[in-house]
TORDO-254401 format. One record per residue (C-alpha): residue in one letter; z negated, y, x negated. Coordinates in steps of 0.2 Angstrom, whole numbers, plus 2048, in hexadecimal, padded with zeros to 3 digits. Layout:
<atoms>
aZYX...
</atoms>
This chain:
<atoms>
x9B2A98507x9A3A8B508x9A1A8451Ax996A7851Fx98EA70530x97BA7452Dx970A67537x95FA6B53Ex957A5B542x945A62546x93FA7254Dx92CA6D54Bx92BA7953Ax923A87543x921A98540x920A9E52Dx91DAB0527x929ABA51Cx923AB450Bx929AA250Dx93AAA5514x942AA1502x937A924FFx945A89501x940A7B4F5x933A76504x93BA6950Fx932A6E51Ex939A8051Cx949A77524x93FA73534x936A85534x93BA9753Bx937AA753Ax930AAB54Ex92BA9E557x926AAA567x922A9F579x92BA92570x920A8356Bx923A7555Cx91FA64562x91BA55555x929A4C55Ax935A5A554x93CA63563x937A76567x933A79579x92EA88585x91DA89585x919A84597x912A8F5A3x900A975A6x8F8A905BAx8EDA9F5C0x8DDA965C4x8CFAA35CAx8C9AB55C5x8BBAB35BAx8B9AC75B7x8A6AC45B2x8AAAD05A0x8AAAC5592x8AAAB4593x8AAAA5589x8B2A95591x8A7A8558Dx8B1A75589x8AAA66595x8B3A52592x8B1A4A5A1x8BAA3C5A5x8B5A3B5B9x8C9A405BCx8C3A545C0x8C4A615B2x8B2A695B1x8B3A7B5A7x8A1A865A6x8A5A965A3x899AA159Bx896AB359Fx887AC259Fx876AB75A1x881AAB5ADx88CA9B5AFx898A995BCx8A1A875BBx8B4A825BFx8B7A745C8x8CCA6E5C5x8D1A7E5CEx8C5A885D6x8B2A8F5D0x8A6A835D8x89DA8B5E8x892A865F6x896A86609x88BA92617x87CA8661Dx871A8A626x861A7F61Dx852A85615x841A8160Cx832A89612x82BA93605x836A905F9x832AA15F0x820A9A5F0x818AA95F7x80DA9C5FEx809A88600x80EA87614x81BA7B616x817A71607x80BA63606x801A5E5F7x805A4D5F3x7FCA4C5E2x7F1A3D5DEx7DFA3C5D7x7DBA4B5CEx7ECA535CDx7F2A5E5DAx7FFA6C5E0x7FBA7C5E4x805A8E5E5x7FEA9C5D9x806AAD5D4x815AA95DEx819A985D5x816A855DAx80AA805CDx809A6D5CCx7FBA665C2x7FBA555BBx7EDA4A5B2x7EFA3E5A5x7EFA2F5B4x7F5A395C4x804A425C9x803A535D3x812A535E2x817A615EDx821A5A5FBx82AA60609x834A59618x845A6361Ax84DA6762Cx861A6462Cx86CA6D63Cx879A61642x885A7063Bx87EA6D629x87FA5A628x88CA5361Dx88FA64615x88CA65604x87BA705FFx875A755EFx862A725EAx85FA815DDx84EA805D3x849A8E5C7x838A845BDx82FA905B0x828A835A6x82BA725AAx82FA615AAx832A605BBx836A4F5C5x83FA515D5x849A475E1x84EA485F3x851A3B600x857A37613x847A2D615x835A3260Fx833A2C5FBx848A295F8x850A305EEx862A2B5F5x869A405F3x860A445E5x85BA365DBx84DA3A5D0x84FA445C1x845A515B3x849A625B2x842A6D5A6x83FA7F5A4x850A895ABx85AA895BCx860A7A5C4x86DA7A5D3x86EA695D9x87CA625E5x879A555F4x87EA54608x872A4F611x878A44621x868A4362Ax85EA51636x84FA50626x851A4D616x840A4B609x83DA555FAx831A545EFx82DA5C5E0x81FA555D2x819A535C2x813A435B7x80DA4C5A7x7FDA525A3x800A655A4x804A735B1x816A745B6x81CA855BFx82BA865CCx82EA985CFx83BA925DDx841A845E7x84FA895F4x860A855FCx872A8B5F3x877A9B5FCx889A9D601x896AA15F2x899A9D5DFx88CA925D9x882A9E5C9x878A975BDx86CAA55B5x86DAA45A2x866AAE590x877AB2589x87EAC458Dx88EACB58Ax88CAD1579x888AC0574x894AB757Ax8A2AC6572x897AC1561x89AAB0564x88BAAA560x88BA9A56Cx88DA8B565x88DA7956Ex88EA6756Ex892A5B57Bx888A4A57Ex88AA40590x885A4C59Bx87FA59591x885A6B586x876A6F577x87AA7F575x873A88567x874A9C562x868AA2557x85FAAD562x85BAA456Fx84FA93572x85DA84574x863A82584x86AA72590x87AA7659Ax876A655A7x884A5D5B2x87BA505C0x88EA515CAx89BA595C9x894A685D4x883A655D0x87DA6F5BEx86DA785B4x867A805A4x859A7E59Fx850A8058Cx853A71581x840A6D57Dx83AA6256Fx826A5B570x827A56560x82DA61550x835A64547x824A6B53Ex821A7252Dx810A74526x802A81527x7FAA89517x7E8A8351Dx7E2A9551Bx7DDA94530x7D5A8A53Cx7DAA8854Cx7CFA8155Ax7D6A7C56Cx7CBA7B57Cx7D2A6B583x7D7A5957Ex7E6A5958Dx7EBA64599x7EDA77598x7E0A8058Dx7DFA8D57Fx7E4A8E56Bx7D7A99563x7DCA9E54Fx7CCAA1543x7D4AB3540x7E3ABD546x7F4AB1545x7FCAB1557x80BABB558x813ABD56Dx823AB6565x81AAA5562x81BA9F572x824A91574x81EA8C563x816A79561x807A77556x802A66551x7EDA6554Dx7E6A56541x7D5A52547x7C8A47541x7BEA3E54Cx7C7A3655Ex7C2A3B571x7CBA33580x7C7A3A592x7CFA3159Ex7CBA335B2x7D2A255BCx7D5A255CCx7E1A165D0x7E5A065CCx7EDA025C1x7E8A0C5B3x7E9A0D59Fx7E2A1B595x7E7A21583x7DFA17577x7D3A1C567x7D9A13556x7C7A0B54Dx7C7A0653Ax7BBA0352Bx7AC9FA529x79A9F752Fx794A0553Ax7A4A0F535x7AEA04543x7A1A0A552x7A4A17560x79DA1B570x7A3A18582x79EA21593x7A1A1E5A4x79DA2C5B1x7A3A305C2x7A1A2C5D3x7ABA1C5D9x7AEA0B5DDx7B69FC5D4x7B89F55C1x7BD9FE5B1x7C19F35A3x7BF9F7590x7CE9EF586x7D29EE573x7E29E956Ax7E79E7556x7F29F254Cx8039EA550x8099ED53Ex8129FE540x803A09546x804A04559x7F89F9565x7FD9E7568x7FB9DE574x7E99E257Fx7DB9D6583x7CA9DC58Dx7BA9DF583x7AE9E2594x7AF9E85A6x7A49F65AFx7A29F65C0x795A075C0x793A155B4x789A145A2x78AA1A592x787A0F581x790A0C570x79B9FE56Ax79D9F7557x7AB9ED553x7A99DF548x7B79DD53Fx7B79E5530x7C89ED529x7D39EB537x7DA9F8542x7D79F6553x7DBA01562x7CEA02573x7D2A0A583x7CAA0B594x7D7A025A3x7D49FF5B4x7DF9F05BBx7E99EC5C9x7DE9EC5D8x7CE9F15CFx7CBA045D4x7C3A045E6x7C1A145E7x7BBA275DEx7C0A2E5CDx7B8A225C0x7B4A2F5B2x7B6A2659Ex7B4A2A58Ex7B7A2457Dx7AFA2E56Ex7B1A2855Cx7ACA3354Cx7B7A28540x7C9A2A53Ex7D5A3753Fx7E3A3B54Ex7EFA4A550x7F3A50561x804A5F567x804A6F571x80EA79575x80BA8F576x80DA94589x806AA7589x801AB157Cx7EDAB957Fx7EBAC056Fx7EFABF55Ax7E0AB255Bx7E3AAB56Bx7F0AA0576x7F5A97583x7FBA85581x7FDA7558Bx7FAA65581x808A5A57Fx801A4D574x7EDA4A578x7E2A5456Ex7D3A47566x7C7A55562x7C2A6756Ax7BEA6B556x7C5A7654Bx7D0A71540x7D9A79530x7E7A6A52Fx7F5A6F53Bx809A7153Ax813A7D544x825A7B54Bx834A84541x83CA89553x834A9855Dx838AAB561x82DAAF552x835AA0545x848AA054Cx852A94555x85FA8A54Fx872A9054Fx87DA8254Ex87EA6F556x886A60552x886A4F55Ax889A44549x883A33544x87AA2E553x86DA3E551x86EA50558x86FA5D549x86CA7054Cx86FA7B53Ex861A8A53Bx862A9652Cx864A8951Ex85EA78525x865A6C530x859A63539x85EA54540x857A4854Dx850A38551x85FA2B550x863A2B565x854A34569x85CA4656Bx84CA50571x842A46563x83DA4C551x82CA4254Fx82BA41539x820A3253Ex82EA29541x832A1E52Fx840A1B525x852A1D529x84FA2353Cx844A31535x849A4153Bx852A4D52Dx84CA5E52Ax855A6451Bx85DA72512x870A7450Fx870A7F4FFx879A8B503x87AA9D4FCx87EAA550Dx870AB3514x877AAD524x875A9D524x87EA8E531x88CA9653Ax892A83540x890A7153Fx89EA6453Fx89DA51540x8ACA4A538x8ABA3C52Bx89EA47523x892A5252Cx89AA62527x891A75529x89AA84527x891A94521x899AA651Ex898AA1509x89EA8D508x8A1A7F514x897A7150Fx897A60511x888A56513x88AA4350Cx87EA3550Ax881A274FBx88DA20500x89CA2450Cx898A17519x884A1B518x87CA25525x872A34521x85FA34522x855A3D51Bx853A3750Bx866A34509x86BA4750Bx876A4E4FEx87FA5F501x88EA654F8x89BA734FAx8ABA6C4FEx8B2A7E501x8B1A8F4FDx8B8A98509x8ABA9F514x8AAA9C527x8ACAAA533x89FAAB542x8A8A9F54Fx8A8A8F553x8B2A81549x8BBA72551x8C1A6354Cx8D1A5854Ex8CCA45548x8C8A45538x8CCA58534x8C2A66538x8C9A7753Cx8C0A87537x8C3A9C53Bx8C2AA2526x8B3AAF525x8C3ABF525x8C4AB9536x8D6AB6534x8DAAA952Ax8D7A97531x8D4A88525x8D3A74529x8C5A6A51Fx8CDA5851Ex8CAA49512x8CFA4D502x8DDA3F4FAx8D1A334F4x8C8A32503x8B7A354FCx8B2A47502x8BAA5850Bx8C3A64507x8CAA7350Fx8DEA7B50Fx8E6A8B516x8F0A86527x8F6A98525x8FCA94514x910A9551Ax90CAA7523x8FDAAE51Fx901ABD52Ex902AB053Dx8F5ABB543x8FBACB540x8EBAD2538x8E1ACF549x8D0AC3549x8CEAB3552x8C3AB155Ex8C4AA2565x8CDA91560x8CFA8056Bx8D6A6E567x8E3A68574x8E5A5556Ex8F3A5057Cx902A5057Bx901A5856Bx8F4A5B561x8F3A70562x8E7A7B55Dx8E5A8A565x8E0A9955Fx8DAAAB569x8DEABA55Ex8D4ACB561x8E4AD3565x8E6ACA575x8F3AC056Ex8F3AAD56Bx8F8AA155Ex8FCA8D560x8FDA81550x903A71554x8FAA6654Bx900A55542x8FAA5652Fx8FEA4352Ex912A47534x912A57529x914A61538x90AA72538x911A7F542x90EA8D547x913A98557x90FAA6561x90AAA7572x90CAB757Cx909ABB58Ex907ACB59Cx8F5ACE597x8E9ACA58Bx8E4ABA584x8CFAB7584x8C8AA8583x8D0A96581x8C8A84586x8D1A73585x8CBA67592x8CEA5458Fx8D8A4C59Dx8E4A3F5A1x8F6A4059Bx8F5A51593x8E5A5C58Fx8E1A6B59Ax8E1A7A58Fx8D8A89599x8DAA9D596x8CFAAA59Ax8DCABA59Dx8DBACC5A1x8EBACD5ABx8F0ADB5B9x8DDAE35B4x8D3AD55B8x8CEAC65ADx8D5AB35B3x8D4AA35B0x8E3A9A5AEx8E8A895A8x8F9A8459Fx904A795A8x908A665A1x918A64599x91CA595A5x91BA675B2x929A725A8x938A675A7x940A6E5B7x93FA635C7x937A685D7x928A6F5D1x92AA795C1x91DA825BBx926A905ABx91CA9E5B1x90CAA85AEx8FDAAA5B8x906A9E5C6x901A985D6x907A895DDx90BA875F0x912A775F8x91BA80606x91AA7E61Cx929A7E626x934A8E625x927A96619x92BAA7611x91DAB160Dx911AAA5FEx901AB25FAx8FEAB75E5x8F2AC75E6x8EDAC45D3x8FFACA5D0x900AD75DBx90CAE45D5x914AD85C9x927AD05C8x927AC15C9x930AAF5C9x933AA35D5x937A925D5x939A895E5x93DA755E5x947A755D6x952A855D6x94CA975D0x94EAA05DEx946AB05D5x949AB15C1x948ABF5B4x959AC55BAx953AC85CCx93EAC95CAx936ACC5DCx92BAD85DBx917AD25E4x915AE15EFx904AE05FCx8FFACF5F4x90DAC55F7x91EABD5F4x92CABD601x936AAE600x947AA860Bx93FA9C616x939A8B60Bx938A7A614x928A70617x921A67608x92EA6F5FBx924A765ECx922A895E8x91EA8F5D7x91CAA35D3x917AAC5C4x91DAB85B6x92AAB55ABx92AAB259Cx937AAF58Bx936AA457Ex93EAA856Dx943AA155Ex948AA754Cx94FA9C53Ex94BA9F52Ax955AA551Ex963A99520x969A9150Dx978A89514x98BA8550Fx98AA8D4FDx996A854F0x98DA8B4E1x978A874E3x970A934F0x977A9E501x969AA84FFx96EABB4F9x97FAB64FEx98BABC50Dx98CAAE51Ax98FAAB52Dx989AA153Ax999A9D543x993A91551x984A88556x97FA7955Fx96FA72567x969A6256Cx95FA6557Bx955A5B587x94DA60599x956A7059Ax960A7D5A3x96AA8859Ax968A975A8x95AA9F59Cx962A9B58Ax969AA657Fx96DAA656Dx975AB1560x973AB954Ex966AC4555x95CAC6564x965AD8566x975ACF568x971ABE572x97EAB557Cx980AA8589x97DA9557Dx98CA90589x993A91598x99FA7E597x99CA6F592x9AAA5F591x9B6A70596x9ACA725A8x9A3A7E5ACx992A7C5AEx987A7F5C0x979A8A5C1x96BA835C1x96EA735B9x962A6A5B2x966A5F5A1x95CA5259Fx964A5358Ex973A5D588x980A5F579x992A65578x99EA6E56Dx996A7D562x995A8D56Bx99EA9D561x98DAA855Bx992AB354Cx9A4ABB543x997AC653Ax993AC3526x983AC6521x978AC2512x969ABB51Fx973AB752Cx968AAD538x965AA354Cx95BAAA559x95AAA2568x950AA9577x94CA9D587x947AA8595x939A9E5A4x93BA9A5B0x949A8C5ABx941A7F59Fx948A7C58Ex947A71580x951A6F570x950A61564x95EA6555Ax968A72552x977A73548x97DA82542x991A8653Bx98FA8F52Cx99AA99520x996AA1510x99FAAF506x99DAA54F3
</atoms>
């Protein structure tokens, strides 16, 4: 009878399904287990409890989606996404604002009163239609300011400034002294809702609100935080965010979110309680051509005007659109009504009479407007500006340059301490040359008419048939993918990946030369629907629902630009609708069944990607049920979480480079919904969204270092944490109400799954705890664990298909107390692991900060798949690193 002492040196196999228990030629098969339940694989080799899950705050908004913010200010920052709104947690709690009792005077605009127009020149501030229009010139700002009474009560409380704008940008700030901006240093908002924290410390405090550009900015609202949860409004409903349509990308301060169906949007941090959304809007592309069949004429060179079409072309869903208009011939108005002062230039070339044009000078005023010229520096642009003639009264007359064949700019400027007083009205008009001028659609009038606001000055109120249009609007789609990659932002829309400006996010200007050009090119792929992700690895990697494809310049080390843009397919599989992630150099990706998860990683000769089945060892991890989220935890082990439609999760810890892929399954009282990891010191924070007890939470796992035992110890579901007063005995957990619980007080289980204490009115009643000693209560939970097949102690080849026993096992384990361990040949017949150890018996309660003894007696029965199950019940920690197993087989 064949016996031998089977050693188990690493428990970090993971999970595999029934089809690979005989493939007992694989070494890691020896590491592996067929359940992995609650019980966790760690890199280095041990299998742990998974530890516990910290109730955080009810988010029952519906359906949510939990936004992934890094922050490296010490506090973890987690947006959470529900129907049209954003709610953001701070650490531990939803981040509110306090009662005051400060306000703004007419901040609903119903009228001016309270405001005063601080607009300089020709601009001004003015309320129309129940909104604060502020309208700015090409040389003077428009300003709204008011002065902002603070109660004693209300200094040194922290307020919220929320601003809804309709179409900006908007400049704000707000100071303790008139023109600071000590509270609210000065910042642009655009088009969305702002809520903006600061605490005042002064009885006043000084707002103002303006704008720079030349164009109309709208405020619909300016007004102080009420009391409660800070809501931020946004477009995405609850159906969206079940179809997960949302995709993101972090930069700075900044999530790009892309869907598809909506205009891009900024998610903006300015503090840690201080956030906005606003529409991610671009001034300059990216454009594609017109056919020439119409003209379009606009009524202005700056400012707001109107678009007018030759024949019916507008459709409502343009607006937003940007139209770019070639014109020949330049015009530059420019009214000046300070000092100093530089308008836009006109660009002069050719010969003879081809290199004159005509200047005015109109307007009522006082002081010196000087005409000023300046060569081509060499890429297009004016150098440096010498002064042709000064004016000190109005007239009108034309001007030939001389110099033949070299381009020359001219402008009007007024110099420091040269305007006295009045608006000096200038002009400067040449028929030569050609100039192209932005605007952007605001209102739609009619299918031959819109609104627009200039972006880039217009030269020419002609017609014109030369104009390109932008590829983003209601009417041409919006981009459903981002990627920060290479220095440029990408977003993903249909088939083509436009790419920006190196560094310039917001910039897609195609006069831009060379290798910082922006890139506005195709994929090639065969999928109707086109991007589904993008993922910056090595390679700029886009996954659509047909092939993943990776995007490579000419050489590895060479970054892409437009002209270097060569897409392959480096897989096949097909992507399902959810986001991708990445870990390094791998990228992890939901298979388009929805249930099958695939890592694209460098292939072996380093040159391109490829993908591989992470499900490969158990293609049912799942169960048949979709995933529907996925997160990265990178600390201490690398684990990928994944959210299964089921309510169930699953965890891969994640170490290609040690061989270590495996799998386990993580189970709770409720259902799973959403996941987010959270970088943070010492271990990441991984965050759940949970329906639990009929409402949905948020709930963050413990550290590892929290579930080793030791005063605080946190093996325990939707827990609460309480540092107790003197002679404590009632602690207050409503979100478990009804529920039996655990409880763990200063390093003993005073309550475990042998004696739950049922919450009854809200709360937990406790013999009386000491001051400062830690409370932990939650629901238990049990981790379990199932070996393979076992091929052990055969004299003749293989143990498999032949009668054998597991007489006694042995385990190796560290940070552990055996009150919640159990082991046996199956989990209907478990047993104490042991009850002595160096012939004592041991303490309840004890922890072992590492463990072994003689083999305990499990099995006397022979079977032909004899195995080891082991279950580990919370709230007592437990870690094993090491089996050994005595086993006896018939032949």
């Amino acid at each position: 009878m064949p016996r031998v002492s089977a050693p188990i040196y690493s428990l970090n196999g993971g999970e595999v399904g029934k089809e690979a228990l005989a493939r007992l030629d694989l070494e890691r098969m020896q590491f592996a287990g067929s359940l992995y339940s609650n019980t966790m694989p760690r890199v280095i080799g041990s299998m742990t409890l998974r530890p516990g899950l910290e109730y955080i705050a009810d988010i029952d908004f519906g359906d949510v989606q939990l936004l992934e913010y890094s922050y490296s200010g010490g506090s973890a920052l987690i947006p959470i996404l529900s129907d049209e709104e954003m709610r953001i947690v701070k650490d531990s709690a939803l981040v509110s604002r306090v009662s005051v009792s400060t306000t703004i005077t007419n901040g609903e605009f119903n009228s001016f009163t309270g405001w005063t127009d601080a607009s300089t020149g020709s601009a001004s501030a003015t309320v129309s239609a129940g909104e604060l229009v502020l309208t700015g010139t090409t040389q003077d700002r428009a300003s709204a300011k008011q002065t902002v009474s603070v109660s004693v009560g209300d200094q040194n409380k922290e307020h919220g400034l929320r601003l809804d704008i309709r179409r900006g940008p908007l400049s704000v700030r707000l100071g303790s002294t008139a023109g600071d901006d000590d509270l609210i240093p000065q910042a642009t908002l655009d088009d969305g809702v702002h809520s903006i924290a600061f605490t005042p410390t002064t009885s006043s405090v000084y707002l103002e609100l303006f704008n720079d550009e030349a164009r109309n900015v709208l405020v619909f609202s300016c007004q102080i935080d009420s009391a409660g949860v800070l809501v931020i409004p946004t477009p995405w409903t609850g159906d969206d965010l079940t179809d997960d349509i949302i995709r993101y990308k972090q930069n700075k301060d900044v999530l790009y979110v892309a869907s598809g169906t909506y205009q891009q949007r900024e998610i903006q941090r300015r503090g840690d309680t201080s956030w906005g959304v606003q529409r991610y809007k671009v001034d300059d592309g990216p454009f594609s051509a017109s056919d020439g069949s119409i003209s379009l004429t606009p009524s202005v060179l700056t400012g707001n005007g109107s678009l007018t079409a030759s024949r019916n072309y507008f459709e409502s869903t343009m607006v937003g659109r940007l139209f770019r208009l070639f014109q020949s011939g330049q015009t530059v108005d420019e009214d000046f009504t300070a000092d100093p002062a530089e308008g836009d230039p006109i660009r002069v070339s050719g010969v003879g009479s081809a290199r004159r044009f005509t200047w005015t000078i109109s307007g009522t005023w006082s002081g010196t407007v000087t005409l000023q010229v300046a060569n081509d520096d060499g890429s297009g642009n004016p150098g440096s500006w010498t002064d042709v003639f000064d004016r000190v009264s109005n007239g009108s007359s034309t001007y030939t340059d001389s110099d033949d064949n070299v381009i020359k700019f001219f402008r009007f400027a007024v110099k420091s301490g040269n305007h006295t007083s009045g608006t000096m009205e200038t002009r400067l008009s040449y028929e030569g040359g050609s100039q192209s001028g932005i605007v952007r659609v605001i209102g739609h009038t009619s299918a031959t008419s819109v609104a627009i606001e200039v972006l880039s000055r217009l030269y020419s109120t002609g017609a014109t048939f030369e104009w390109d249009y932008s590829t983003w609007s209601d009417y041409d789609g919006w981009p459903a993918s981002v990627e920060v990659f290479g220095g440029r932002l990408y977003w993903g829309q249909d088939d083509t990946v436009h790419g920006s400006v190196p560094d310039a996010f917001k910039s897609f200007d195609d006069t831009v030369e060379g290798a910082s050009a922006p890139i506005s090119r195709s994929v090639n792929s065969s999928s109707q629907r086109g991007i589904l992700w993008l993922l910056g690895l090595q390679r700029l990697i886009a996954g659509t629902d047909a092939t993943e494809i990776s995007i490579k310049a000419s050489s590895f080390d060479e970054p892409l630009t437009a002209d270097s843009w060569f897409p392959v397919d480096a897989s096949t599989r097909g992507s399902a609708n959810i986001r991708s992630v990445k870990a390094d150099k791998d990228g992890i990706f939901v298979q388009s069944s929805g249930t099958g998860a695939f890592r694209m990683a460098p292939d072996q000769q380093g040159f391109d990607y490829t993908s591989s089945d992470l499900m490969a060892m158990h293609e049912d991890i799942c169960d048949g049920s979709e995933i529907v989220d996925l997160a990265v935890q990178r600390r201490p082990d690398t684990v990928v979480w994944f959210i299964l439609a089921n309510g169930e999760a699953r965890a891969l810890t994640y170490e290609p480079a040690q061989n270590v892929i495996g799998w386990s399954r993580v189970t709770t009282d409720g259902l799973f919904k959403r996941v987010a990891a959270i970088r943070g010191a010492g271990q990441d924070s991984v965050y759940f969204a949970i329906v639990r007890n009929g409402a949905q939470r948020l709930e963050r796992l413990a550290s590892m270092s929290e579930c080793q035992g030791g005063a605080e110890n946190c093996l325990a579901d939707g827990f609460s944490r309480f540092t107790a007063t003197a002679g404590q005995t009632t602690f207050s957990v409503p979100h478990l109400n009804g529920k039996g619980v655990t409880a763990w007080v200063d390093g003993a289980a005073v309550r475990d799954q042998s004696n739950l204490y049922t919450v009854a009115s809200n709360q937990v009643v406790l013999p009386a705890v000491a001051e400062g000693k830690s409370v932990v209560i939650g629901l238990p939970y049990s981790g379990r664990f199932q070996s393979t097949k076992l091929a052990y102690g055969a004299a003749n080849g293989t143990a498999l298909f032949k009668r054998k026993r597991i007489a006694q096992l042995g385990m190796y384990l560290v940070n552990t107390m055996l009150d919640g361990l159990r082991a046996g040949r199956s989990f209907a017949d478990l047993k104490k692991f042991t009850t002595t150890k160096d012939d004592k018996a041991i303490p309840a309660g004890h922890l072992y900060e590492e463990f072994d003894a003689d083999l305990m007696a499990v099995s006397n029965d022979w079977s032909t798949d004899s195995r080891i199950c082991i279950e580990a019940k919370s709230p007592y920690p437990f870690t094993a690193s090491a089996l050994v197993m005595d086993v006896q087989t018939n032949g």
